[in-house]
C-alpha positions as CSV (number, residue, x, y, z in Angstrom):
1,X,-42.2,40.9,0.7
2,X,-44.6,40.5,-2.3
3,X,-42.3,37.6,-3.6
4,X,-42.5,36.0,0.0
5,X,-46.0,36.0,-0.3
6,X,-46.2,34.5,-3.7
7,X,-44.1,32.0,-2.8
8,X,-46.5,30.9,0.3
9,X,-49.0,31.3,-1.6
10,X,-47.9,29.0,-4.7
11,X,-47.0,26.2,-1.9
12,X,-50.4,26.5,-0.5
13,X,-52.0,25.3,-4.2
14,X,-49.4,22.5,-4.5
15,X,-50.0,21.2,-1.2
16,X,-53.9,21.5,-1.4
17,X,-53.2,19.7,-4.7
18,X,-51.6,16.9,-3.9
19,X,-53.6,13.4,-3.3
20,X,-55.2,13.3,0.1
21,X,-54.6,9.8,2.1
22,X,-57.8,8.2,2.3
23,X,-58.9,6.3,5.3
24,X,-61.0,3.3,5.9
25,X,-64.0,3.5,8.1
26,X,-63.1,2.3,11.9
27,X,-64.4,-1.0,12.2
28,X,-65.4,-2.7,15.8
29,X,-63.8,-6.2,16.9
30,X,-60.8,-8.2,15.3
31,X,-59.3,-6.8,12.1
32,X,-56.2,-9.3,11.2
33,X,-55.6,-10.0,7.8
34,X,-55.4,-13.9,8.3
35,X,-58.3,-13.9,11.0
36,X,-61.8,-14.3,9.8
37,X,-65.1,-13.8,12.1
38,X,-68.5,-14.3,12.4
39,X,-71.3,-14.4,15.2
40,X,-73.4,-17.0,16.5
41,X,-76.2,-17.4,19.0
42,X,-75.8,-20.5,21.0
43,X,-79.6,-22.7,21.9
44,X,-77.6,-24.8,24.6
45,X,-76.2,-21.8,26.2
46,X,-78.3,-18.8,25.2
47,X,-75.3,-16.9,25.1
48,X,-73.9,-14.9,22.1
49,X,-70.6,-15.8,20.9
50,X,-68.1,-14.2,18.7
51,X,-66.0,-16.7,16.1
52,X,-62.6,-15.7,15.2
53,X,-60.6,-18.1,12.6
54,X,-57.1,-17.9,12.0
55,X,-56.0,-19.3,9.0
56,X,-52.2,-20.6,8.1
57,X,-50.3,-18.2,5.6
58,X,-50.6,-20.7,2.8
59,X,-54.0,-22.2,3.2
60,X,-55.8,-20.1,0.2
61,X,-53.2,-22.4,-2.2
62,X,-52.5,-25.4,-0.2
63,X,-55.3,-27.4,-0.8
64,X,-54.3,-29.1,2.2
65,X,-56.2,-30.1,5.4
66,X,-55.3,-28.8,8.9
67,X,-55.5,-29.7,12.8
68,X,-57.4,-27.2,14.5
69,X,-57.5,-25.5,18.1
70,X,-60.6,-24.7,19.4
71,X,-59.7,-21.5,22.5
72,X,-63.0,-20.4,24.2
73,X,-63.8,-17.8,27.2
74,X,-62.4,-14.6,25.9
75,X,-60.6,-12.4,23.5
76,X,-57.2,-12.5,25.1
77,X,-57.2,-16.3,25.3
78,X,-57.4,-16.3,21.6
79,X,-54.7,-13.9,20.9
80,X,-52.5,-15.5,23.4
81,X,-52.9,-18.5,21.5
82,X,-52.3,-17.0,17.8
83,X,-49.4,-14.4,19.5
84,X,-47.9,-18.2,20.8
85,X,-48.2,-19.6,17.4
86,X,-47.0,-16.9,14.8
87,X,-44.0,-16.2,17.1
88,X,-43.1,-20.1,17.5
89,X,-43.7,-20.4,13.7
90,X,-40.8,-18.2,12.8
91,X,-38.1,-19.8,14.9
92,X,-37.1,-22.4,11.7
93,X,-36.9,-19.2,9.8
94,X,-34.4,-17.4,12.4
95,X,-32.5,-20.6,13.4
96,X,-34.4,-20.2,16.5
97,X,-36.5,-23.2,17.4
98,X,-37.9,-26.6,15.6
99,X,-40.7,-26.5,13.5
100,X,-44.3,-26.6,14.4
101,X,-47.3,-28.1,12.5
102,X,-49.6,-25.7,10.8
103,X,-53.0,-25.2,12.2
104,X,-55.6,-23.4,12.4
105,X,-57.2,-21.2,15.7
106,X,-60.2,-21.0,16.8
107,X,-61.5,-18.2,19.3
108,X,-65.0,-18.5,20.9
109,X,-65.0,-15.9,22.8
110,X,-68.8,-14.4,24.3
111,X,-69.6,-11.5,23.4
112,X,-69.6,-9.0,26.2
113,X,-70.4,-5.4,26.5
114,X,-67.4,-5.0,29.1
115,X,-65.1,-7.2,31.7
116,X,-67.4,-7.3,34.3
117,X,-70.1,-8.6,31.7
118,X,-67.8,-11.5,30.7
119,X,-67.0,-12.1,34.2
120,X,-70.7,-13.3,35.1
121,X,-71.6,-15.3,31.9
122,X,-68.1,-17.2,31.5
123,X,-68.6,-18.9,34.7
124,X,-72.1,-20.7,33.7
125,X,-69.7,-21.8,30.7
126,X,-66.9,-23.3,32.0
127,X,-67.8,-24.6,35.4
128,X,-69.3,-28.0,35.8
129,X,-71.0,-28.0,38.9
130,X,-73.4,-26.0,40.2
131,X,-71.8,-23.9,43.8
132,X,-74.2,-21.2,45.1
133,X,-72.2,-19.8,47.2
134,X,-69.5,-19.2,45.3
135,X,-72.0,-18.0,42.5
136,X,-74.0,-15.9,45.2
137,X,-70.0,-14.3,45.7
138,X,-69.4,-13.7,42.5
139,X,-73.1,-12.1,42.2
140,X,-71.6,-9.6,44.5
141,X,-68.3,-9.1,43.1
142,X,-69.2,-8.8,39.4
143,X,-72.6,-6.5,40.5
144,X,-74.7,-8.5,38.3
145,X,-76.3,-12.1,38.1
146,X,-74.2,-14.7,37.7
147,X,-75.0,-18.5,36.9
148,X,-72.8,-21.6,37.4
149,X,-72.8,-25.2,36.5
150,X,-73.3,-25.0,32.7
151,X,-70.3,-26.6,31.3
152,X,-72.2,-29.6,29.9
153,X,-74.3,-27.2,27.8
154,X,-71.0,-25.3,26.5
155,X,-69.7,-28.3,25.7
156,X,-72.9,-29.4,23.2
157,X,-72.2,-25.8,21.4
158,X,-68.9,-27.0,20.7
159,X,-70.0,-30.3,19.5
160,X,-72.9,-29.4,18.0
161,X,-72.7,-25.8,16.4
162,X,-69.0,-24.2,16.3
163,X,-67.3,-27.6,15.5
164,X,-70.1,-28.6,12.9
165,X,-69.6,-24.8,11.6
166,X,-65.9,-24.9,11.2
167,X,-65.4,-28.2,9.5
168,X,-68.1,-27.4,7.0
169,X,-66.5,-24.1,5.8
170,X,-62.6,-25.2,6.6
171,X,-60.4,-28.1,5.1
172,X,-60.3,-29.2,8.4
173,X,-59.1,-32.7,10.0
174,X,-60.3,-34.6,12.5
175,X,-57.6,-33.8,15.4
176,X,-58.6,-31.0,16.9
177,X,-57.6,-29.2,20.6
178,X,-58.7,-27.6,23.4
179,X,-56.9,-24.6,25.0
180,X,-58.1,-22.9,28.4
181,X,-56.8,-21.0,31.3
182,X,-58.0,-20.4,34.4
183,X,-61.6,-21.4,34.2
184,X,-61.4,-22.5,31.1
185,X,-58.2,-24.8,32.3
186,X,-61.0,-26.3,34.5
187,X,-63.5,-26.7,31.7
188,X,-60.8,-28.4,29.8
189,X,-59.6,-30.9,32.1
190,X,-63.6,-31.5,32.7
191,X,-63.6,-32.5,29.0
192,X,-60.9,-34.9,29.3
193,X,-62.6,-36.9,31.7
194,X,-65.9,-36.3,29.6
195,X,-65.5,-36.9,26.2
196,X,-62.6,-39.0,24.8
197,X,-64.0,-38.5,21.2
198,X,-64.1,-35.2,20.4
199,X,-60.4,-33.5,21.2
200,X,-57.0,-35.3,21.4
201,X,-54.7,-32.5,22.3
202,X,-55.4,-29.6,25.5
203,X,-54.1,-27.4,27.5
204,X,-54.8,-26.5,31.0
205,X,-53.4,-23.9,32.0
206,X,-53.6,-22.8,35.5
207,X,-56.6,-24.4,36.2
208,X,-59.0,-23.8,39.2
209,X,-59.4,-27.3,40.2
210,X,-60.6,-25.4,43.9
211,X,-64.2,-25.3,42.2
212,X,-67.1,-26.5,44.1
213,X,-64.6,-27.5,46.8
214,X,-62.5,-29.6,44.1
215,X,-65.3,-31.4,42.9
216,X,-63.1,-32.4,39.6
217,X,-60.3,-33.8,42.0
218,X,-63.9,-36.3,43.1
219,X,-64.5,-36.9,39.4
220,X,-61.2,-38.1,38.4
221,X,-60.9,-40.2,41.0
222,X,-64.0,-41.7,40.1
223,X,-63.0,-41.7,36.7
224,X,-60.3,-43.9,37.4
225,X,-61.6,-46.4,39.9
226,X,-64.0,-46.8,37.0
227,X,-61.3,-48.4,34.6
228,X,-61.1,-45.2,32.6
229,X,-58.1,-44.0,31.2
230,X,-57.6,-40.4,29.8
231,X,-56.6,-39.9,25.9
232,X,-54.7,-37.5,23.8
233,X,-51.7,-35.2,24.7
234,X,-52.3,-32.7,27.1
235,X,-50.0,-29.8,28.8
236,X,-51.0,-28.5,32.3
237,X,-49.2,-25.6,34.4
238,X,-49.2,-23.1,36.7
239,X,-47.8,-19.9,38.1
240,X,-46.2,-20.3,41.6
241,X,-47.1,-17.4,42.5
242,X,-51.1,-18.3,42.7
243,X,-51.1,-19.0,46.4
244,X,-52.3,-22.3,48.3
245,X,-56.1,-21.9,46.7
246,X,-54.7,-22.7,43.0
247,X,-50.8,-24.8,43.8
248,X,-52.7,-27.3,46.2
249,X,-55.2,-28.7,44.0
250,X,-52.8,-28.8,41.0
251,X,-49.8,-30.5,42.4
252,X,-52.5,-32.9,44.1
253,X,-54.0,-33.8,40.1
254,X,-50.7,-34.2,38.9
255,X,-49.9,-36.7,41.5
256,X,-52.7,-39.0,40.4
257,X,-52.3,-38.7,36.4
258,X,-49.0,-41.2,36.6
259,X,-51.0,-44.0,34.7
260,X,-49.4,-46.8,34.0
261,X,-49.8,-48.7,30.9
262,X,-51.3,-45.8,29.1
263,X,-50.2,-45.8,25.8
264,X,-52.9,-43.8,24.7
265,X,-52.2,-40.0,26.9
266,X,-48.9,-38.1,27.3
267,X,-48.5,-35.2,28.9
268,X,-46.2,-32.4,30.2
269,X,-46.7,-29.9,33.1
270,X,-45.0,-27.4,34.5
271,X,-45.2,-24.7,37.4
272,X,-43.7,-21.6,36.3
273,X,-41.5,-19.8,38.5
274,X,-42.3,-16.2,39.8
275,X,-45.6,-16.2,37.4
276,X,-49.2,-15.3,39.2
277,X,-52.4,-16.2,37.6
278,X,-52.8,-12.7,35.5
279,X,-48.8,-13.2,34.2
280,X,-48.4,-16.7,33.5
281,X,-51.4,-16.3,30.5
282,X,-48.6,-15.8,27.8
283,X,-46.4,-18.5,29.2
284,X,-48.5,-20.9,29.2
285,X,-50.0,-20.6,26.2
286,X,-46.6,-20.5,24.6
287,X,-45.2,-23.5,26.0
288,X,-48.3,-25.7,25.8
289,X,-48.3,-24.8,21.8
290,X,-44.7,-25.8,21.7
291,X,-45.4,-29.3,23.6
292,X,-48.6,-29.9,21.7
293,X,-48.0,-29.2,18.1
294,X,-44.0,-28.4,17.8
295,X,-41.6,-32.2,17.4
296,X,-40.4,-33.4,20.9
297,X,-36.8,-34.1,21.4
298,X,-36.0,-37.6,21.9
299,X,-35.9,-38.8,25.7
300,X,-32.4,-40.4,26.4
């Protein structure tokens, strides 16, 4: 028995002696080793916003330049958008897929305290009209105040402060993209009709065109009885599972985007089968990356 106890004794020392792991403190927000961030307060929006970068594997010794993708509205946008991207960017690797230009993501996604919190401020963001009752609804639903109608002041952050911020710290060049879902699908299409300067490449992904009783439907229409054409490359889909409210609208767009003679804007949409609007996030991002940056087959 004594030698027993020795023997447990002895093993207690070693084991006390050996190297303790050592952990880092826990740290709040995005940790990825290719993903930097930072913080900003917006004076178009008032809003605060977080800014996540993600950077190609090789950009500390490239010394090149790269396209980037701007993703507002919220956290899971932007790592649908980088999940998309590192999992197409493998497929040369694994004989899986064509290659697809390097880039770099951007997230700006508001900082919230908790979903419902994101819920009322991202609709001042990303809608473009103002629609009290469906504000006054949302008010209700999201048991806080909610404000609509400030896309245009959204769009002047971009422009003005994140955009400004990126290409002045980032070997950036000048084709960038917008990628949004949901509202943010709205906001982006309201871009396209917007500003021909600033993005040439977005995706709008199930977007809720039944705003303000499809108010955007109105400004596209007047868009192109104007002699305006849209610009760029673009991807729009859907889920067919969103009901009436969300398929309507969208089949109803894509029915008057057939331009002719428009050398200058391609695009690609498609609705995907069996997908709602919580589903289809992943989808769409993924195919939308794959139409925007990854080498089209030839059309025969």
């Amino acid at each position: 028995m004594r030698w027993i106890l020795l023997i447990l004794l002895l093993a207690g020392v070693l084991l006390r002696a050996q190297p303790q792991t050592q952990f880092q403190p826990k740290a709040k927000g995005l940790v990825l080793a290719d993903v930097e961030t930072s913080e900003f307060h917006s004076r178009f929006t008032g809003y605060e916003y977080r800014i996540y970068v993600s950077l190609p594997k090789n950009y500390a010794t490239s010394g090149k330049r790269y396209p980037v993708l701007y993703v507002p509205d919220a956290d899971f946008a932007f790592d649908a958008a980088r999940t998309a991207y590192e999992t197409i960017s493998i497929g040369p690797s694994l004989r899986l897929g064509p290659p697809i230009d390097e880039l770099i993501i951007v997230g700006v996604p508001l900082k919230i305290e908790n979903t419902l919190d994101w819920a009322r401020k991202r609709l001042y963001d990303l809608t473009p009209t103002v629609n009290e009752e469906a504000t006054a609804a949302f008010a209700k639903q999201f048991e806080g105040e909610v404000r609509s109608g400030g896309a245009a002041g959204f769009l002047r952050a971009l422009q003005q402060e994140v955009i400004p911020y990126i290409e002045a710290n980032y070997r950036t060049t000048t084709d960038r993209g917008l990628a949004g879902y949901s509202l943010g699908g709205l906001f982006t299409f309201w871009v396209m009709l917007q500003d021909q300067t600033t993005f040439a490449r977005y995706m709008v992904g199930s977007p809720s065109l039944w705003w303000d009783n499809a108010a955007i439907l109105k400004a596209e229409a007047a868009f192109a009885e104007a002699g305006k054409k849209l610009r760029g490359k673009a991807y729009f889909s859907v889920g067919s599972g969103e009901g009436k409210m969300m398929l309507d609208p969208f089949r109803q767009l894509l029915a008057t985007l057939t331009t002719p003679n428009n050398s200058d804007f391609r695009y690609d949409s498609h609705i995907f089968e069996g997908s709602d609007h919580l589903s289809g996030v992943a989808g769409a991002f993924s195919a939308a990356m794959k139409y925007l940056y990854a080498p089209q087959p030839a059309k025969r």
